[in-house]
VODREN-8422 format. One record per residue (C-alpha): residue in three letters; x, y, z. Coordinates in nm, 2 decimals. Layout:
<pafis>
residu_xx_yy_zz
ALA_X_Y_Z
...
</pafis>
This chain:
<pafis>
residu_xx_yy_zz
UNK_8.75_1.57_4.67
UNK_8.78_1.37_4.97
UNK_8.55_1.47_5.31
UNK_8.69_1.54_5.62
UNK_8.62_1.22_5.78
UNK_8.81_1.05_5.47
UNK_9.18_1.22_5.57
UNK_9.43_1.02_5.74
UNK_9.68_1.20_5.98
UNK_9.84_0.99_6.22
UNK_10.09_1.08_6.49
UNK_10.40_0.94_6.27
UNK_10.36_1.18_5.97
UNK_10.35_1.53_6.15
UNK_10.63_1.69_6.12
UNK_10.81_2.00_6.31
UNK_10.73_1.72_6.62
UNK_10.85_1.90_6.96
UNK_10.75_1.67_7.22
UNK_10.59_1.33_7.21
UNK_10.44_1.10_7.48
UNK_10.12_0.97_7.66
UNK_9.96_1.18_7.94
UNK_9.68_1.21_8.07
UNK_9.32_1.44_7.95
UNK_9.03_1.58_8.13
UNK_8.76_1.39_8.01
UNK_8.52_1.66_7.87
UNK_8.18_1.36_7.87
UNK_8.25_1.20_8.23
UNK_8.33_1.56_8.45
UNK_8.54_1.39_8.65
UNK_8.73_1.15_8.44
UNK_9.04_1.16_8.33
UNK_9.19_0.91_8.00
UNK_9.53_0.83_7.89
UNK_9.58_1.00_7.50
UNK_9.88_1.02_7.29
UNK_9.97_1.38_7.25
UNK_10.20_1.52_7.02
UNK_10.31_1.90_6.98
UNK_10.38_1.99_6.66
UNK_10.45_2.33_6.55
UNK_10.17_2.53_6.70
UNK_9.90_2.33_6.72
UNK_9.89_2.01_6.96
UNK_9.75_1.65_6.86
UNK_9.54_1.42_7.10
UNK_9.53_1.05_6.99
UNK_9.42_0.75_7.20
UNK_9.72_0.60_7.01
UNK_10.01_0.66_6.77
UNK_9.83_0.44_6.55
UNK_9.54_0.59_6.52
UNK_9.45_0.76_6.16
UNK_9.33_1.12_6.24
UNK_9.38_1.30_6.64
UNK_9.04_1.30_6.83
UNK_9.14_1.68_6.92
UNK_9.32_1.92_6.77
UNK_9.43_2.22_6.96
UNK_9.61_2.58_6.82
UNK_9.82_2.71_7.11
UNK_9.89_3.04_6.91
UNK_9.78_3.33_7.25
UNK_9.68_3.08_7.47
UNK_9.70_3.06_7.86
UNK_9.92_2.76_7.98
UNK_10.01_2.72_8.35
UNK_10.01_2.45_8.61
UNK_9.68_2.36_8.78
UNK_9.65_2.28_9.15
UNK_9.26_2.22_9.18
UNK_9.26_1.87_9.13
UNK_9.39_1.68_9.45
UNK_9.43_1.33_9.32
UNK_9.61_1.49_8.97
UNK_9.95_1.72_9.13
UNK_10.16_1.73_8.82
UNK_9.90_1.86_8.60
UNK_9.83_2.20_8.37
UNK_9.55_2.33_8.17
UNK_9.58_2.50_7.87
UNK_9.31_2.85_7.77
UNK_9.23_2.91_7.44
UNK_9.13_3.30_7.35
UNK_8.78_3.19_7.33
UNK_8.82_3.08_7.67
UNK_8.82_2.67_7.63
UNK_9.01_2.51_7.89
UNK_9.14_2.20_7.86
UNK_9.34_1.97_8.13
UNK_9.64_1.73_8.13
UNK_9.84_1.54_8.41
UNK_10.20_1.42_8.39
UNK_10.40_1.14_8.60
UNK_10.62_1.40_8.77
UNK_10.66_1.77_8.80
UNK_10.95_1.76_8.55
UNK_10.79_1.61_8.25
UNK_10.48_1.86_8.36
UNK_10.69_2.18_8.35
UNK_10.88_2.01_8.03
UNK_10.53_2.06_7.85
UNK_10.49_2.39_7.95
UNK_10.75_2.50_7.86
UNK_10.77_2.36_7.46
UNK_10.42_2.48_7.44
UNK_10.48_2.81_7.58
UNK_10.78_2.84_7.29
UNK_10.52_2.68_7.04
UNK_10.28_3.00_6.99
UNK_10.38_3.22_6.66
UNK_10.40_3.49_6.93
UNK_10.70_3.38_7.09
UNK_10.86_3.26_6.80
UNK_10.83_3.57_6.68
UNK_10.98_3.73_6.97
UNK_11.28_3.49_7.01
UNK_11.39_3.57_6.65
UNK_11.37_3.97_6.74
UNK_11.58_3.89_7.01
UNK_11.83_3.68_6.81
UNK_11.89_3.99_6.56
UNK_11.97_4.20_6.85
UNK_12.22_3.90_6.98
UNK_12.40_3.94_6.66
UNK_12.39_4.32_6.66
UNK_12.55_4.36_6.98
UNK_12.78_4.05_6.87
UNK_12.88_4.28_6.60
UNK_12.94_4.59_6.81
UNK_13.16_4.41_7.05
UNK_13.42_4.26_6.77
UNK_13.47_4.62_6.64
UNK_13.71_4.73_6.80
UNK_13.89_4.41_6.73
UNK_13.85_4.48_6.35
UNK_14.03_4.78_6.36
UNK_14.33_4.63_6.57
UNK_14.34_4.38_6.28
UNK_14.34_4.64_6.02
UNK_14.69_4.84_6.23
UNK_14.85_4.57_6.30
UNK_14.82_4.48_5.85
UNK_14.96_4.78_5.84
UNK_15.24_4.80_6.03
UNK_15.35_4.48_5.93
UNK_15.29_4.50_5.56
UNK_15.40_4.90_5.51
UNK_15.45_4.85_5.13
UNK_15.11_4.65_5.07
UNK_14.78_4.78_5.04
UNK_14.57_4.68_5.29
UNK_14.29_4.56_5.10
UNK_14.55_4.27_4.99
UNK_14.59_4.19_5.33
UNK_14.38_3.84_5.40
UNK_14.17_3.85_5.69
UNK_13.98_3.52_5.88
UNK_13.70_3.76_5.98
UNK_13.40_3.68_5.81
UNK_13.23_3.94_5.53
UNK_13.03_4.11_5.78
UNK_13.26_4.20_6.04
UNK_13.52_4.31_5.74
UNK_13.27_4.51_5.62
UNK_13.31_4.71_5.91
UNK_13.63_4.79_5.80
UNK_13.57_5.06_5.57
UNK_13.44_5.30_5.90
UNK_13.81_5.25_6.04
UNK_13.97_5.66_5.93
UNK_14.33_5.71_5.83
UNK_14.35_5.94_6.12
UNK_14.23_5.70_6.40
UNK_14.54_5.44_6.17
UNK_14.78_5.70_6.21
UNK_14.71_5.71_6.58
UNK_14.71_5.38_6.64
UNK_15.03_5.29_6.48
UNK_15.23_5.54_6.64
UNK_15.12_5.46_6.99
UNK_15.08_5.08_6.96
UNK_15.39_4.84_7.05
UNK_15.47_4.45_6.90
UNK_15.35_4.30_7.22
UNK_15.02_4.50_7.19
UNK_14.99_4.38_6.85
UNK_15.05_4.07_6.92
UNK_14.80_4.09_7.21
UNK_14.56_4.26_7.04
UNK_14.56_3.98_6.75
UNK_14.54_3.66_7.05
UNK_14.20_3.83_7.18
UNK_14.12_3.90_6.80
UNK_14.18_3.51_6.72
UNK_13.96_3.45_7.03
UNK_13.66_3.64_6.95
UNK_13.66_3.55_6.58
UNK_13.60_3.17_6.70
UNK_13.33_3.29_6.98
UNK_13.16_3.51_6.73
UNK_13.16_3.28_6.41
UNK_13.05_2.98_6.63
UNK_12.79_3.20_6.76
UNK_12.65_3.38_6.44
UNK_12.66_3.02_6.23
UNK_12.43_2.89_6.54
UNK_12.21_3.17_6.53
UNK_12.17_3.21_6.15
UNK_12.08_2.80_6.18
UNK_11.84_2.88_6.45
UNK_11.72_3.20_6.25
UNK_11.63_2.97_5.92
UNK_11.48_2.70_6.07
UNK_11.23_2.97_6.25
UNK_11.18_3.16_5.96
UNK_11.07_2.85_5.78
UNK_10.84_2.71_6.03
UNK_10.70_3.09_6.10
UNK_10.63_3.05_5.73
UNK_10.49_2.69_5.74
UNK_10.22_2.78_6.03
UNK_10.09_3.10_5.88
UNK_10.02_2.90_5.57
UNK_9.80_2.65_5.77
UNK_9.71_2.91_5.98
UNK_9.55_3.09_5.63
UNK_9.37_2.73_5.53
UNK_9.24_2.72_5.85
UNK_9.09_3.08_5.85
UNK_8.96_2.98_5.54
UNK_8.81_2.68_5.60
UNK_8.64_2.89_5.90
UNK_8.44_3.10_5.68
UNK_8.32_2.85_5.43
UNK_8.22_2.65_5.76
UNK_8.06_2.93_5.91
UNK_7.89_2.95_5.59
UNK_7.80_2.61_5.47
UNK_7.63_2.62_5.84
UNK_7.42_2.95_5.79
UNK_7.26_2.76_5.47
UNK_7.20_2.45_5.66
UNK_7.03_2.66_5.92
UNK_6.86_2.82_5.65
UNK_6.72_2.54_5.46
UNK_6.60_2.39_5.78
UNK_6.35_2.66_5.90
UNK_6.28_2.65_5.52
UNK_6.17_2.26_5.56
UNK_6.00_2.35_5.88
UNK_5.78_2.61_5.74
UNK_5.68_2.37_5.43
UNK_5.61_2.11_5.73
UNK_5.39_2.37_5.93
UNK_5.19_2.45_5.62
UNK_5.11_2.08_5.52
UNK_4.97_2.06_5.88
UNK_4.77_2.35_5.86
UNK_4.62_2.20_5.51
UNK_4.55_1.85_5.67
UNK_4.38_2.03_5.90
UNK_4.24_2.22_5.72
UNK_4.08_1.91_5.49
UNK_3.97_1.74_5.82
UNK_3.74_2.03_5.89
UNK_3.60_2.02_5.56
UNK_3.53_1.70_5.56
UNK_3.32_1.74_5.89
UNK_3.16_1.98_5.78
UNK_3.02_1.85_5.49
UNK_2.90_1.54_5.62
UNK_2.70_1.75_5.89
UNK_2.58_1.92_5.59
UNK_2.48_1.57_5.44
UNK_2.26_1.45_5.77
UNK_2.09_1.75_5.77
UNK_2.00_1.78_5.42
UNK_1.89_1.41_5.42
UNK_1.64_1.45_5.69
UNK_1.48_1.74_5.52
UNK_1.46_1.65_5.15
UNK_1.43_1.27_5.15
UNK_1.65_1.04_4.86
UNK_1.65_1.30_4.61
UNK_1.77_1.58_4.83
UNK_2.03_1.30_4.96
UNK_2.20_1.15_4.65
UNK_2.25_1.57_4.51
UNK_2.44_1.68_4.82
UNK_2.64_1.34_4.84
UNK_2.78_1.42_4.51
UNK_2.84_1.79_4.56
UNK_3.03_1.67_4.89
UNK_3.23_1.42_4.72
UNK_3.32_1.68_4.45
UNK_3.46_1.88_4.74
UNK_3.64_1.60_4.91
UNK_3.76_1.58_4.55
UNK_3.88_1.88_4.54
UNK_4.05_1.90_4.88
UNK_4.21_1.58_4.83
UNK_4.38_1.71_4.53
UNK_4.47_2.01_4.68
UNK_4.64_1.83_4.97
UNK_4.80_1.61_4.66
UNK_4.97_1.87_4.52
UNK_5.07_2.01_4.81
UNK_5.28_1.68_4.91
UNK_5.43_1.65_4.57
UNK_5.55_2.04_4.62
UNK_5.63_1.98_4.96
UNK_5.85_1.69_4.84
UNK_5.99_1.83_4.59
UNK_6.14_2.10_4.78
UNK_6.23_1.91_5.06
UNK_6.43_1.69_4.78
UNK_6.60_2.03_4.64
UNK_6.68_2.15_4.98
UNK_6.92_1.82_5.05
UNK_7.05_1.86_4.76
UNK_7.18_2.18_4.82
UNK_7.26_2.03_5.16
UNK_7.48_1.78_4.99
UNK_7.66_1.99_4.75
UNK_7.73_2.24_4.98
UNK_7.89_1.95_5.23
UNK_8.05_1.80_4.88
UNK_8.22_2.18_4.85
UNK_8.38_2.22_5.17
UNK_8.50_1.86_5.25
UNK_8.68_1.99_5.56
UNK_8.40_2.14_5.74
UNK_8.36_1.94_6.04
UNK_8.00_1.80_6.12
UNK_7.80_1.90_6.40
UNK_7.78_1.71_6.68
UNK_7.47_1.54_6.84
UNK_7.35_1.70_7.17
UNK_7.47_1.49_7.51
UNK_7.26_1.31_7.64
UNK_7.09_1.44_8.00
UNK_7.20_1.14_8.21
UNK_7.55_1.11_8.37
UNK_7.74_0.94_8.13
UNK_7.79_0.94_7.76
UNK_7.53_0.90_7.48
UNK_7.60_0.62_7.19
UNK_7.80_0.71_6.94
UNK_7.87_0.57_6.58
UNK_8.09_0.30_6.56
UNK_8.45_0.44_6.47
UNK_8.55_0.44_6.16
UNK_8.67_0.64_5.84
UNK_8.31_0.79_5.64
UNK_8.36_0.72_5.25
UNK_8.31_1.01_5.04
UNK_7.97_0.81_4.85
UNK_7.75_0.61_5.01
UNK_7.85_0.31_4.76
UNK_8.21_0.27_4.84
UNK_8.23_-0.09_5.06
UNK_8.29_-0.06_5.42
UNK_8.18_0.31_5.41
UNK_7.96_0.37_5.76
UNK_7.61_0.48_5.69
UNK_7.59_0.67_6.00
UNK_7.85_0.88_5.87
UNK_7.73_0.84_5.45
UNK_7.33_0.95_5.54
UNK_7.41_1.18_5.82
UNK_7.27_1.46_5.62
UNK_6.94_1.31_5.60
UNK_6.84_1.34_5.97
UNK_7.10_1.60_6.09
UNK_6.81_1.88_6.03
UNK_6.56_1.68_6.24
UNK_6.80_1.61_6.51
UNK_6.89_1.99_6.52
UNK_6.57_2.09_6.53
UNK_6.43_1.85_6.82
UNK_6.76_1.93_7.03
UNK_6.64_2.30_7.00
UNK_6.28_2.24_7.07
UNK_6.37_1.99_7.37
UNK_6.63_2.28_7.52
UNK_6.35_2.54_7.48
UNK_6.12_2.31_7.67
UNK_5.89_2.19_7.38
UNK_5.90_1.81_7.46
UNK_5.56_1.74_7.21
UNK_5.71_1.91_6.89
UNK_6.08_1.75_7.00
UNK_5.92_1.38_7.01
UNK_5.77_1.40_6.64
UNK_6.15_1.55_6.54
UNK_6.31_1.24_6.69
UNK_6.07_0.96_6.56
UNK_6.17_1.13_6.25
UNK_6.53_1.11_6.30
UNK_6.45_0.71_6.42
UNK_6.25_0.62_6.09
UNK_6.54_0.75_5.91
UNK_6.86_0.59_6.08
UNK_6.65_0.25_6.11
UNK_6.57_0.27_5.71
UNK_6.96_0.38_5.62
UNK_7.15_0.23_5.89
UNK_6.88_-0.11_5.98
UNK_6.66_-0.15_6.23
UNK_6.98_-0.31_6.45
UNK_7.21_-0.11_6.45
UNK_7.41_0.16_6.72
UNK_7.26_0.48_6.57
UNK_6.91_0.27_6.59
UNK_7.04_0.25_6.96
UNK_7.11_0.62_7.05
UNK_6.79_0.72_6.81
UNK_6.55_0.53_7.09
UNK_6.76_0.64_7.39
UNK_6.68_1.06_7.26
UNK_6.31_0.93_7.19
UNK_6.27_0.75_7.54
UNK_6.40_1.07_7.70
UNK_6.19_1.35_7.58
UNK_5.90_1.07_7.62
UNK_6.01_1.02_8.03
UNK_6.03_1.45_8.05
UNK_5.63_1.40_7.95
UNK_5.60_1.15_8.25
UNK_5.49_0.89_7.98
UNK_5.68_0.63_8.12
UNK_5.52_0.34_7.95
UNK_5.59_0.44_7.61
UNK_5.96_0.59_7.71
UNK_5.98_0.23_7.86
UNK_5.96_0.10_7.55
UNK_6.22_0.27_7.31
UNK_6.46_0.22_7.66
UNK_6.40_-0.14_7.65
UNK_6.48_-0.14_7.25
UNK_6.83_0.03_7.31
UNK_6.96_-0.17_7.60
UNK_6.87_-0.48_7.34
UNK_7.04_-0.37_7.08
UNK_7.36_-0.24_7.29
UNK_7.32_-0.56_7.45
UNK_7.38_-0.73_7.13
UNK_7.65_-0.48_6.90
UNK_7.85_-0.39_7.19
UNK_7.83_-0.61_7.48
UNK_7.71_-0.64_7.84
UNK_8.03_-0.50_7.94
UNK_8.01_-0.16_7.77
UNK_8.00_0.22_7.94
UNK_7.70_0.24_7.67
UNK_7.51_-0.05_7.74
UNK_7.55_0.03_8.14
UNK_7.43_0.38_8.03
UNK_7.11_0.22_7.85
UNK_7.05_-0.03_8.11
UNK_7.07_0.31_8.40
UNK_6.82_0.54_8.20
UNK_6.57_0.17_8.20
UNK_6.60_0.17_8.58
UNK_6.49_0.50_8.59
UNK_6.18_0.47_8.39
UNK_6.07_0.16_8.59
UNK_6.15_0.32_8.91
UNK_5.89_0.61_8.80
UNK_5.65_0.35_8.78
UNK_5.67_0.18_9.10
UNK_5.83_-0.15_8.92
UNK_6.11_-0.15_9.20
UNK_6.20_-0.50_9.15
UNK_6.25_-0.49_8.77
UNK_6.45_-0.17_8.80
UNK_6.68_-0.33_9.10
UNK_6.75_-0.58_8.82
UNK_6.86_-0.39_8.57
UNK_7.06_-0.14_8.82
UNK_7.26_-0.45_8.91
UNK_7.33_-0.50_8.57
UNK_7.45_-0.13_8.51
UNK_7.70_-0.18_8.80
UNK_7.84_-0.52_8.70
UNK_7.90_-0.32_8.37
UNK_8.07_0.00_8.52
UNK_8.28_-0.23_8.75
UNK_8.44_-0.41_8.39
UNK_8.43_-0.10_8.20
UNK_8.52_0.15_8.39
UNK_8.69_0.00_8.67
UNK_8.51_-0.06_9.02
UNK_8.61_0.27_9.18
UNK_8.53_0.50_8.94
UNK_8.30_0.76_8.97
UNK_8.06_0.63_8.74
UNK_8.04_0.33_8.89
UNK_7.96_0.47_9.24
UNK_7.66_0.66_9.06
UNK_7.55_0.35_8.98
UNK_7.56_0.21_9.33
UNK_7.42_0.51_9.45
UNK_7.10_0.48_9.23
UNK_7.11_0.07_9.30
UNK_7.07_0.21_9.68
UNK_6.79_0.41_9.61
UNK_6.59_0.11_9.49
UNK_6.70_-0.10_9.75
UNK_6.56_0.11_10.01
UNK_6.21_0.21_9.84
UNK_6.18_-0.21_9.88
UNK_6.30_-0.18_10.26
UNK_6.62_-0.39_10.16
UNK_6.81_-0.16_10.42
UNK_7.12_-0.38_10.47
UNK_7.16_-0.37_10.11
UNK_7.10_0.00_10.04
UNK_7.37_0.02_10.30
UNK_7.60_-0.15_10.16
UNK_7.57_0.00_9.83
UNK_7.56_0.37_9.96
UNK_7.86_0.28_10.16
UNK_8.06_0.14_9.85
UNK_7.98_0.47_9.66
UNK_8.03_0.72_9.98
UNK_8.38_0.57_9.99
UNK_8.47_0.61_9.61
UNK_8.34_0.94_9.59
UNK_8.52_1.08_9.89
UNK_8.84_0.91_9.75
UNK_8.78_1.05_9.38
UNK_8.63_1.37_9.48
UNK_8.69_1.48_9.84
UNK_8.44_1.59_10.12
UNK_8.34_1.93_9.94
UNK_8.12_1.75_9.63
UNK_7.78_1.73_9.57
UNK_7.77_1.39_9.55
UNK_7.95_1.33_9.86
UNK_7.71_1.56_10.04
UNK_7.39_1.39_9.88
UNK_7.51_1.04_9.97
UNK_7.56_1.15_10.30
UNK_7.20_1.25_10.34
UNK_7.07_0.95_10.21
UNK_7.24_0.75_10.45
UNK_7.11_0.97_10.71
UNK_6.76_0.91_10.58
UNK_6.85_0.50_10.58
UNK_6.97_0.56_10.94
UNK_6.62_0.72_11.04
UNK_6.40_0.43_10.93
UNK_6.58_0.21_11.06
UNK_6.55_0.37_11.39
UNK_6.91_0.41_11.45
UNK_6.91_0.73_11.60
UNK_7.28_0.84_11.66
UNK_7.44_0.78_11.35
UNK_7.11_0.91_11.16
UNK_7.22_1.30_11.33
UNK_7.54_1.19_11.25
UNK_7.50_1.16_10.89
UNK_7.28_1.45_10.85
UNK_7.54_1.71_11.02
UNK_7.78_1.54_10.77
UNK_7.57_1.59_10.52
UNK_7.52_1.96_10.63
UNK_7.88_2.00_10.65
UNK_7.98_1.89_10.30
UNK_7.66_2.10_10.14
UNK_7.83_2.40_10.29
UNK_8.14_2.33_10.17
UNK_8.03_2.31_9.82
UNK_7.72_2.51_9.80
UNK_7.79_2.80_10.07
UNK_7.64_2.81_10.40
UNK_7.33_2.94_10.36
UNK_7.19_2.69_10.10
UNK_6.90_2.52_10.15
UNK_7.04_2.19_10.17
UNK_7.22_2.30_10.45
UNK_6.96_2.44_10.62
UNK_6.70_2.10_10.55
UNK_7.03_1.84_10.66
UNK_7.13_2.06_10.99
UNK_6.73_2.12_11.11
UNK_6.71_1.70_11.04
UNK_7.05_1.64_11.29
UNK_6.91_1.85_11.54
UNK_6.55_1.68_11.52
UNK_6.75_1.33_11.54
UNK_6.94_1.45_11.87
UNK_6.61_1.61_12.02
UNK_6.44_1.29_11.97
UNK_6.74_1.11_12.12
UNK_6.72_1.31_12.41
UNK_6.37_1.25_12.46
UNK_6.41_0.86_12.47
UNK_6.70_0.93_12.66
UNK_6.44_1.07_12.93
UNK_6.16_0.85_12.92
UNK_6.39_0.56_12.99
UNK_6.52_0.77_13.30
UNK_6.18_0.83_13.41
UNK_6.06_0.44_13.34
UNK_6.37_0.31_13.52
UNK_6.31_0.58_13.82
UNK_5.90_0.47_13.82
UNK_6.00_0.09_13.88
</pafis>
């Protein structure tokens, strides 16, 4: 059976398609980033793709109860919606122009199961009343047989009305006939038979488009529940398969904890009984010497077999416990694997190559990021867990596990290589060892250097988290160098006035001003001021803290008057986005009124110099 990564389902083969076209997604890795995707609503569920030819959707979203309305919090996007899913994930688009906007809200409004459902009630009531109002009509029809056909039954009578309105027919009494025919004249009849002819076409046009509409609801009703039953299902076996994963992963930590304990364990041992040795042979003399050696070495025997077995038991369980990994990820080939933690810096961590997993490790082309992902998933877990819970020397020994094994399956060049050090050089820089985090660093912008190019968001996110280590350590010029890089990269990448790229210049200022390069931090911090007002507005946090590092620049250089300028900017824009008594605000506004105090008092001294000559 084929895994999940294996299925191919591009945009041309769904069907039930209600709308089709490229707008424009949230980014949900760069907070303030927004990407053109293809998306396609079909049935109740809608399909992002970065292109129509593209084998499987990078999202896939059920609409079935959720919350869809336009969205006015995002200045630079005015046509755009978001979209709430019951478990409260939100998720934002943006459209050319209001009408193509409120054209998606409106076919993915009509796309839940819920509506549906209510439309077709509604329809059977439109035919009910349709029904009702042709009644009287029927029994016109039925007099007006009569009169003119008083030896035929009326049953031979032919009739255009369809079955279900003649059905009616057999409610009409011989009474209500009797009445009718005796007050009813030929141009009555003949009346009567016009509006008939009229509301037979009005009712039969209407009723064939509603039974059309009726069908085709009824079968696509049909149609979702049955995906919406193999998704419930494939749920549970997920939930499942992921309870046994957790399972066997505290099981392979315990079995870890206890090998420790032993080598421990057999360390003491062993210092104990070579203390024992020196003092027995400075009492006893050769003799005395040669008879504890051996019992000692029959103990380091012993241990050392002990700690033998151990392994081999150890290792033999760890071996059953990815097999049961593997068959249980060979059962349920849809359940989706679980994603690596972000990384902590600003932009994205490095992914896997894209590409389609084969189901065996054999097959040729197949990715072996994707084929031995279940070998260091449970490490990876496990150090993301530790790392959260603060637990940075138990994390690192998880992730040089999870490094041995993607350098031995995937090579020691390779992307996964890449993202392995970049985890490893993080949890090594949260212990302040920046020499060693310096390293792995180093080893990931190489190889992203090489695989993916100097012009990659992932290289420029390598080549940022370098800078950072060296800048810990005082190497200013070495970082500067590699900052540069990081925002030549951005610029190609990600385009020169994105916000990523004025992070970059932001940090690139930093450096520049630690080395007293002011006109160049000031250039830099201008560059990135001016692209994150433009992309986020005054009321941002990283509006407010570029502010107040210009206002800092302003200070040493001695420039007075626009240093309080900045800072009551500064001060300004922190109350705007973190409220007004935030401590930011407090520091930036008592720094503007120190700059114009101190500006007052030069003011005065030159007053008093000039008055003294």
């Amino acid at each position: 059976m084929a895994s999940l990564d294996e299925l191919v389902l591009k945009a041309g083969d769904l069907r039930n398609v209600r709308l089709a076209d490229y707008i424009s997604k949230r980014s949900s890795a760069f907070t303030h980033g927004w990407n053109i995707r293809y998306t396609v609503l079909s049935g109740n569920f809608l399909f992002v793709y970065s292109t129509p030819q593209d084998n499987k959707p990078r999202r896939v979203i059920c609409v079935d109860d959720c919350t869809i309305d336009k969205c006015e919090r995002f200045p630079k996007k005015p046509h755009a919606f978001y979209l709430s899913t019951p478990k409260g994930k939100e998720y934002y688009f943006a459209c050319e122009n209001m009408e193509i906007c409120t054209k998606w809200i409106t076919s993915i409004r009509n796309a839940g199961y819920t509506n549906m459902y209510q439309r077709t009630k509604e329809a059977v009531k439109f035919l009910e009343r349709c029904k009702e109002l042709v009644a009287p009509f029927v029994v016109a029809l039925h007099t007006a047989n009569e009169l003119n056909n008083n030896n035929k039954s009326p049953s031979s009578t032919t009739s255009t009305l369809p079955p279900a309105l003649l059905a009616d027919q057999t409610n009409v009494h011989e009474d209500d006939v009797n009445t009718t025919k005796t007050a009813m004249t030929g141009a009555d009849v003949l009346q009567a038979l016009t509006e008939l002819k009229e509301a037979q076409i009005v009712a039969s046009t209407t009723a064939r488009d509603q039974q059309k509409q009726i069908k085709s609801l009824e079968t696509e009703n049909i149609t979702l529940q049955e995906e919406t039953d193999r998704a419930k299902r494939s749920a549970v076996d997920v939930v499942a398969l992921r309870t046994r994963v957790d399972e066997l992963t505290a099981r392979n930590s315990e079995l870890q904890v206890r090998t420790d304990a032993l080598n421990r364990d057999l360390a003491l041992s062993m210092q104990a009984a070579a203390k024992a040795t020196r003092l027995v042979a400075g009492t006893t003399g050769t003799n005395g010497t040669n008879g504890n050696t051996n019992n000692k070495s029959n103990e380091e025997d012993l241990l050392r077999a002990r700690i033998r077995e151990l392994e081999a038991s150890h290792a033999r369980e760890r071996e059953e416990l990815l097999a049961q990994v593997r068959n249980a990820q060979s059962n349920n080939p849809i359940a989706p694997r679980t994603p690596g933690l972000p990384s902590n810096t600003t932009m994205n961590t490095i992914t896997s190559p894209p590409g389609i997993a084969a189901s065996k490790p054999t097959v040729a082309n197949a990715d072996p990021a994707v084929a031995y992902e279940h070998e260091w998933q449970p490490f990876l877990t496990e150090a993301q867990r530790l790392e959260r819970d603060g637990n940075f020397t138990d994390a690192e020994q998880q992730y040089e596990a999870v490094l041995e094994a993607k350098s031995e399956r995937c090579g020691p060049e390779s992307v996964a290589v890449a993202s392995a050090c970049r985890d490893l050089g993080r949890v090594l820089a949260l212990q302040r060892r920046f020499d060693k985090a310096e390293l792995h660093y180093n080893r990931a912008v190489k190889l992203c250097s090489k695989l993916l190019g100097e012009n990659h968001p992932n290289t420029a996110c390598a080549l940022t988290d370098l800078a950072a280590v060296l800048r810990e350590q005082s190497k200013f010029k070495e970082a500067e160098t590699y900052a540069i890089r990081a925002v030549n990269s951005l610029k190609i990448s990600v385009g020169a006035d994105d916000v990523s790229t004025a992070t970059a210049l932001y940090n690139l200022a930093g450096l520049a001003k630690r080395q007293g390069k002011f006109q160049a931090a000031e250039e830099s911090y201008g560059e990135a001021l001016r692209i994150f007002k433009d992309k986020l507005g005054d009321g941002q946090g990283e509006t407010a803290d570029t502010l107040y590092q210009m206002g800092c620049l302003y200070r040493k250089r001695n420039e007075i008057n626009l240093a309080s300028t900045f800072f009551q900017q500064a001060a300004d824009a922190y109350s705007k986005t973190y409220g007004p008594n935030d401590k930011r605000v407090i520091e930036a506004s008592k720094r503007a009124r120190n700059m114009l105090d101190k500006n007052t008092s030069s003011n005065g001294e030159k007053k008093e110099a000039v008055a003294s000559k």
